[in-house]
MIMIVO-699365 format. One record per atom (N, C-alpha, C): residue in three letters; atom name; x, y, z. Coordinates in nm, 3 decimals, decimal comma, m for minus. Layout:
BEGIN
ala | CA | X | Y | Z
...
This chain:
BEGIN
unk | N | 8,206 | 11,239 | 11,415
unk | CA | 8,132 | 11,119 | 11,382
unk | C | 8,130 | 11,098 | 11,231
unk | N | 8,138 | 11,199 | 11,143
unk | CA | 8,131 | 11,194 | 11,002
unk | C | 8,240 | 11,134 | 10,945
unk | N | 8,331 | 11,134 | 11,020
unk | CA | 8,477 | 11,133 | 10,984
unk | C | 8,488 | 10,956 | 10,999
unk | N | 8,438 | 10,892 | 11,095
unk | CA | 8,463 | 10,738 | 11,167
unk | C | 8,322 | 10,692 | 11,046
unk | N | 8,222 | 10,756 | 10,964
unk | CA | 8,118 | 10,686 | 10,919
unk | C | 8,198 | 10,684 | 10,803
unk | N | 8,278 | 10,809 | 10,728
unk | CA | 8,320 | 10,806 | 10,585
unk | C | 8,448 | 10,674 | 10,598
unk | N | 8,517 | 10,700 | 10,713
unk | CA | 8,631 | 10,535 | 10,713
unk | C | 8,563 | 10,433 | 10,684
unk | N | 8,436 | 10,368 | 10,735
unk | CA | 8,383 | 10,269 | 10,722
unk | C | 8,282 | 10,266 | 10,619
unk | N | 8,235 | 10,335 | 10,529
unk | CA | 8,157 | 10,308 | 10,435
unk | C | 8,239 | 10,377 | 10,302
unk | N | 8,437 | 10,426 | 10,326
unk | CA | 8,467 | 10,447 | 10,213
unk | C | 8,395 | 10,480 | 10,083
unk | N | 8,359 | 10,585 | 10,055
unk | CA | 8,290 | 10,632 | 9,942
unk | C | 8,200 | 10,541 | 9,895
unk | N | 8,129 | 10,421 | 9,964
unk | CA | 8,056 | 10,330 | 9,868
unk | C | 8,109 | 10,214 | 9,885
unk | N | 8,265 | 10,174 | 9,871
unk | CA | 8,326 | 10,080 | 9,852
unk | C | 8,366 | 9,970 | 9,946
unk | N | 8,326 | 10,069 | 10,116
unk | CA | 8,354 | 10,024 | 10,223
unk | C | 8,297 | 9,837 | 10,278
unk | N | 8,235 | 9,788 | 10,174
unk | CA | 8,140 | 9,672 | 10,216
unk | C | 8,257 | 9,609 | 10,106
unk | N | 8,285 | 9,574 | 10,002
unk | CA | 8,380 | 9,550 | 9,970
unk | C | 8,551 | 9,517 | 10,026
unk | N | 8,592 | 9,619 | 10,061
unk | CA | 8,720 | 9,657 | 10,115
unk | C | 8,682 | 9,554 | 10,258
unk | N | 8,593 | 9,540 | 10,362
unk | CA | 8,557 | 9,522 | 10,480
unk | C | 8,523 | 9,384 | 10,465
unk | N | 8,485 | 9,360 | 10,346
unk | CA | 8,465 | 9,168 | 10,302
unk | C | 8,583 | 9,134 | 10,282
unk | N | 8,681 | 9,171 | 10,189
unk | CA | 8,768 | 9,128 | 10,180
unk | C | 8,901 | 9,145 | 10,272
unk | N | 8,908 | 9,208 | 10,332
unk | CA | 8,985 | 9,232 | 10,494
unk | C | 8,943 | 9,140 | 10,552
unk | N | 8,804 | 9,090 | 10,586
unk | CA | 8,780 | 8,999 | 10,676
unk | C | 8,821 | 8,855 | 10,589
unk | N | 8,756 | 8,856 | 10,495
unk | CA | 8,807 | 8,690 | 10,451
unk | C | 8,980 | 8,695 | 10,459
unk | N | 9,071 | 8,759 | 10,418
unk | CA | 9,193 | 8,741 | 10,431
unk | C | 9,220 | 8,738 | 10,528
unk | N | 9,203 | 8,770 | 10,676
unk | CA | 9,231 | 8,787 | 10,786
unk | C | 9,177 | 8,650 | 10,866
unk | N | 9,035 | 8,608 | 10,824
unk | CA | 8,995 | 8,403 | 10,858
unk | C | 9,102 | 8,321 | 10,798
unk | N | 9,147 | 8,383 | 10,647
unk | CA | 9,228 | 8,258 | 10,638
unk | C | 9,334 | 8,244 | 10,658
unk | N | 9,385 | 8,412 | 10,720
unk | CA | 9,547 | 8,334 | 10,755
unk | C | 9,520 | 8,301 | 10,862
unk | N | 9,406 | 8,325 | 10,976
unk | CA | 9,418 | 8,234 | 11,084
unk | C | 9,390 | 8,077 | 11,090
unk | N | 9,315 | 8,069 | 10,965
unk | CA | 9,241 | 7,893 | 10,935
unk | C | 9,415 | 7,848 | 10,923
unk | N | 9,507 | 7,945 | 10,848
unk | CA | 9,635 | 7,858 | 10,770
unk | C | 9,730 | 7,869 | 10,935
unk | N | 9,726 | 7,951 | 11,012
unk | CA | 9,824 | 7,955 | 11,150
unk | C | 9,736 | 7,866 | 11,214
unk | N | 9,655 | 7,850 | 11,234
unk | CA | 9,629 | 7,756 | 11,353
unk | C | 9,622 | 7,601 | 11,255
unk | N | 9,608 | 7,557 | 11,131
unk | CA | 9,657 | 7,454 | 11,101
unk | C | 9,751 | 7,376 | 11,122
unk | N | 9,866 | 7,522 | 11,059
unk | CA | 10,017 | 7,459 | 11,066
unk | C | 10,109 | 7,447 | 11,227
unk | N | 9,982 | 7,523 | 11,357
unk | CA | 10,059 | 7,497 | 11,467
unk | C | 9,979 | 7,364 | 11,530
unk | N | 9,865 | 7,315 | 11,487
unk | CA | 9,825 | 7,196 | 11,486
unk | C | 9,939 | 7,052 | 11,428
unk | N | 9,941 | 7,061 | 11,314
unk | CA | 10,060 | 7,012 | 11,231
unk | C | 10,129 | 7,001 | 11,318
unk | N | 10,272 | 7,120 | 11,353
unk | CA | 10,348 | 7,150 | 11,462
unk | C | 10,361 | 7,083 | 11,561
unk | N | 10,265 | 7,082 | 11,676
unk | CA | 10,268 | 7,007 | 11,706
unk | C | 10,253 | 6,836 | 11,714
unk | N | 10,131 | 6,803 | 11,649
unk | CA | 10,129 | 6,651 | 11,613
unk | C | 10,284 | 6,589 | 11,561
unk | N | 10,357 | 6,691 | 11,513
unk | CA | 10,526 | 6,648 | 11,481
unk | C | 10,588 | 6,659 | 11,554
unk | N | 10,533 | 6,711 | 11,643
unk | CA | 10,679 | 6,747 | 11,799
unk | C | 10,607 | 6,593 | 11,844
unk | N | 10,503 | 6,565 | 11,877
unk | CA | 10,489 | 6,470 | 11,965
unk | C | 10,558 | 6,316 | 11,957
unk | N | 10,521 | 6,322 | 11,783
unk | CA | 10,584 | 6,190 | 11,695
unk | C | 10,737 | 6,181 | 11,717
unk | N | 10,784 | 6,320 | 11,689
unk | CA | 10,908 | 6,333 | 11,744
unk | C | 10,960 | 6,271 | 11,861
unk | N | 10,907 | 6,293 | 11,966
unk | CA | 10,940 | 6,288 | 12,136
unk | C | 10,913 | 6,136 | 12,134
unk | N | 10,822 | 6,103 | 12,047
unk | CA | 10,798 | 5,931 | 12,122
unk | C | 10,906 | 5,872 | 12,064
unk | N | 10,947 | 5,902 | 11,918
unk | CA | 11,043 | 5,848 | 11,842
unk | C | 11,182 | 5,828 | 11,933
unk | N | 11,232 | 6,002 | 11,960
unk | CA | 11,336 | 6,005 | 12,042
unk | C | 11,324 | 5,915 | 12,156
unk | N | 11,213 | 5,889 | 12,265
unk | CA | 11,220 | 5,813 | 12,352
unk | C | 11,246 | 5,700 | 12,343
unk | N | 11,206 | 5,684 | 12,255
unk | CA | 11,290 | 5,500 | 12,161
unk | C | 11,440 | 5,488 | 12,178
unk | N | 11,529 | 5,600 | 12,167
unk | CA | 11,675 | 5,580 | 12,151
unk | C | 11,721 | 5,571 | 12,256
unk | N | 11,829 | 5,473 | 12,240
unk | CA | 11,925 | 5,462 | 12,351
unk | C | 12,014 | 5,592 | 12,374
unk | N | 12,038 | 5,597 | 12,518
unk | CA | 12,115 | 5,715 | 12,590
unk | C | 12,209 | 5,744 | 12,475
unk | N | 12,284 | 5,726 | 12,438
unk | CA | 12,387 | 5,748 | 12,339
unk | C | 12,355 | 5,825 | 12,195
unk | N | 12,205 | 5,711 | 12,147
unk | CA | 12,181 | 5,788 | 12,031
unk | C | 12,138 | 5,901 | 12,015
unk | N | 12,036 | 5,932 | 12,161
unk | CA | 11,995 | 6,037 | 12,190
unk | C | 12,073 | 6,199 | 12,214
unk | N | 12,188 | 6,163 | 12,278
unk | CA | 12,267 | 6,241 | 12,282
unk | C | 12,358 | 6,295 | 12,152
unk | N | 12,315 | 6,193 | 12,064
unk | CA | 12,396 | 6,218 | 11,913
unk | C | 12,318 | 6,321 | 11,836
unk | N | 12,170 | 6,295 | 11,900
unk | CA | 12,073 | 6,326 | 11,788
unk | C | 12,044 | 6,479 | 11,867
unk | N | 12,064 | 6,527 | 11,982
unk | CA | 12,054 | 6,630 | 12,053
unk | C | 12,169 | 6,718 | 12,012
unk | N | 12,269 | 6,684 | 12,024
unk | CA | 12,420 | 6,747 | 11,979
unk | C | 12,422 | 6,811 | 11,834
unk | N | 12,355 | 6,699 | 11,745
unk | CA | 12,355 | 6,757 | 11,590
unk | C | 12,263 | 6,853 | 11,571
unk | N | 12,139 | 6,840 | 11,621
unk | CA | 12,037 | 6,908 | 11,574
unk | C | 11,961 | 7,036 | 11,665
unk | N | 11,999 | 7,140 | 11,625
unk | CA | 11,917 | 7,225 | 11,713
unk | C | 11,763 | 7,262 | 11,727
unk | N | 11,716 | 7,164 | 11,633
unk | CA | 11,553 | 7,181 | 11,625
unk | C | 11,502 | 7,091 | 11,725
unk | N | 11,575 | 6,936 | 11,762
unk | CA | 11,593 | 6,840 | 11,856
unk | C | 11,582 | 6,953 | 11,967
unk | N | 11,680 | 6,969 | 12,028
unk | CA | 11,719 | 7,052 | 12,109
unk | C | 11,568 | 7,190 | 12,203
unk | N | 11,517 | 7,232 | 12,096
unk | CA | 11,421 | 7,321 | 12,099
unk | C | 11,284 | 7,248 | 12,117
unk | N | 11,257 | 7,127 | 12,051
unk | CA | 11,136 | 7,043 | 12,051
unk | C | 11,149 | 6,976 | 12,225
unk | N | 11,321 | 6,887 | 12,262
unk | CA | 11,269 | 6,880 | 12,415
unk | C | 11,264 | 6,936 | 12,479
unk | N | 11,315 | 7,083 | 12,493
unk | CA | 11,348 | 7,221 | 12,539
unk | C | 11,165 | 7,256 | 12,559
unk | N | 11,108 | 7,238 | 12,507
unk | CA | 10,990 | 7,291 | 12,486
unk | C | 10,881 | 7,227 | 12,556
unk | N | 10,882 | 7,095 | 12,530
unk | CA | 10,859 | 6,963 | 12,582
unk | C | 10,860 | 6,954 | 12,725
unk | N | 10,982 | 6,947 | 12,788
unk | CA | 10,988 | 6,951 | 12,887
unk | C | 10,962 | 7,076 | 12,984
unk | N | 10,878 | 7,218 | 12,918
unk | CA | 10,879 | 7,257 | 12,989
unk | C | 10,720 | 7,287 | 13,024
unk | N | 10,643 | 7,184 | 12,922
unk | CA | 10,514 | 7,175 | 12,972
unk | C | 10,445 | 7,058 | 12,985
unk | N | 10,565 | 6,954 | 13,011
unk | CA | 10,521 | 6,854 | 13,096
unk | C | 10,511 | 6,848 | 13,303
């Protein structure tokens, strides 16, 4: 038990070290769940955009781009 109290109160310093672990650890989740917010709101803009194109362009724009490709890939598999 001495051993699991000295990890967590590190010589003194442990309230320190344990603040700052935690704030770095909120904000890379505040910054990942932003940018898969983002993420998506751009896949969607995406998909309506693409639905705009005619059969042809669509197939142009699928062929060139493999991010295309992965966005209806993705799309369609949770519609």
């Amino acid at each position: 038990m001495n051993i699991i109290s000295n990890f967590i109160t590190m010589n003194g310093y442990g309230a320190y070290v344990w603040l700052s672990f935690s704030v770095v650890l909120i904000s890379c989740a505040v910054v990942y769940f932003k940018t898969r917010k983002t993420l998506k709101k751009y896949e969607q803009e995406f998909l309506v955009e693409l639905q705009t194109l005619t059969l042809k362009e669509k197939n142009k724009a699928l062929e060139n781009s493999k991010v295309a490709r992965q966005i209806l890939a993705t799309s369609s598999k949770t519609n």
